[in-house]
N, C-alpha and C positions, 0 to 999 in steps of 0.2 A: 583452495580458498578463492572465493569470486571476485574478480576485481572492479573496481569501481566503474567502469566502462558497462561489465559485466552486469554488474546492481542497475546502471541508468538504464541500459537497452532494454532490462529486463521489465525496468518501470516503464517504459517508452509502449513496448507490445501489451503491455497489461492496460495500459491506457486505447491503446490500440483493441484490444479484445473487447473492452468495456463500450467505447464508441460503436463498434460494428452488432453488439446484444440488441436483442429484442424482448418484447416481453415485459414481465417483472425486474429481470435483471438490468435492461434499460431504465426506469422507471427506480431503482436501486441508488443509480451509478448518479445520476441527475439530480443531486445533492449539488449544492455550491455553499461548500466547504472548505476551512485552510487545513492543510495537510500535511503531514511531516512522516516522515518515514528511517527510521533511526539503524545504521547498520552497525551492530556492536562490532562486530569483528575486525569492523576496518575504522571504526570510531568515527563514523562520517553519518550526517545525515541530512536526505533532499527534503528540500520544506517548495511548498508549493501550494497548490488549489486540485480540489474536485472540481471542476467545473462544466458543465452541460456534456456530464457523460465522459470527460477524460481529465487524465493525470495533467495540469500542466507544472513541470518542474521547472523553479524560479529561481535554486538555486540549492548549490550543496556545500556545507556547511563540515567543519572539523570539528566534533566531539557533539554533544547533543544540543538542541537545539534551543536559543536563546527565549525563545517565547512557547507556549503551550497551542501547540494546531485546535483545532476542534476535533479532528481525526487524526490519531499518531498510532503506526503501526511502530514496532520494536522487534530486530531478529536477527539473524547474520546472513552473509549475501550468498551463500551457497543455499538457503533456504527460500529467498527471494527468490534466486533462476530458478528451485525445483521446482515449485509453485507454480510460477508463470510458467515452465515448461510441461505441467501438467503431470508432474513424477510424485508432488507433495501433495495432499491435500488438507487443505487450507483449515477446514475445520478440523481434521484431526490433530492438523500440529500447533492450533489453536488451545486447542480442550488439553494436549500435551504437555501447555509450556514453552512450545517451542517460537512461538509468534504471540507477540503482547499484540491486541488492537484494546485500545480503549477511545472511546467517544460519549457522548449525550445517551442516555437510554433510548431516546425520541432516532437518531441516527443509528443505534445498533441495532433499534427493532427495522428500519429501514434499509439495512446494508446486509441483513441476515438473508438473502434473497441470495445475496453473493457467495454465502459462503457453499 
């Protein structure tokens, strides 16, 4: 099981991969959005902002989170590292079940670039 450490670094280079994209995938990321990101398995989740193309994590929080993000991913943290390590892929384990994102339809036709 991933540890919280594990979950934030893994948010940190996802935030990091998304700053160094080009393209559509840039032009994706460049949302300024609140953001939460919910890790069931360890009942923790980082609430923060999309902002100009990166994750900024403002804080992490014990069980779910008090206010509703605009963007809230939902998963557990060994899912989070596969992902960001490029082992999971994102929209299958989307389409799975295995990773809730819900947003705005207006943001998920926008963020579909990423997946």
């Amino acid at each position: 099981m991933a540890t919280i450490e594990e979950c934030r670094t893994a948010l940190d280079k996802l935030s990091d991969n998304m700053a160094s994209a080009e393209g559509d995938v840039r032009t994706a990321a460049a949302l300024d959005r609140s953001l939460s990101c919910r890790i069931t398995d360890l009942d923790i989740t980082f609430v923060g902002r999309l902002k100009h193309g990166r994750i900024e994590v403002l804080d992490t929080l014990q069980g779910p989170p008090p206010d509703k993000a605009q963007i809230r991913l939902t998963m557990n943290g060994d899912d989070l590292v596969s992902m960001v390590n490029g082992e999971l892929n994102f929209a299958k384990a989307w389409g799975s079940g295995r990773v809730k994102l819900e947003a705005s339809l207006r943001d998920l036709f926008r963020l579909r670039t990423l997946l």
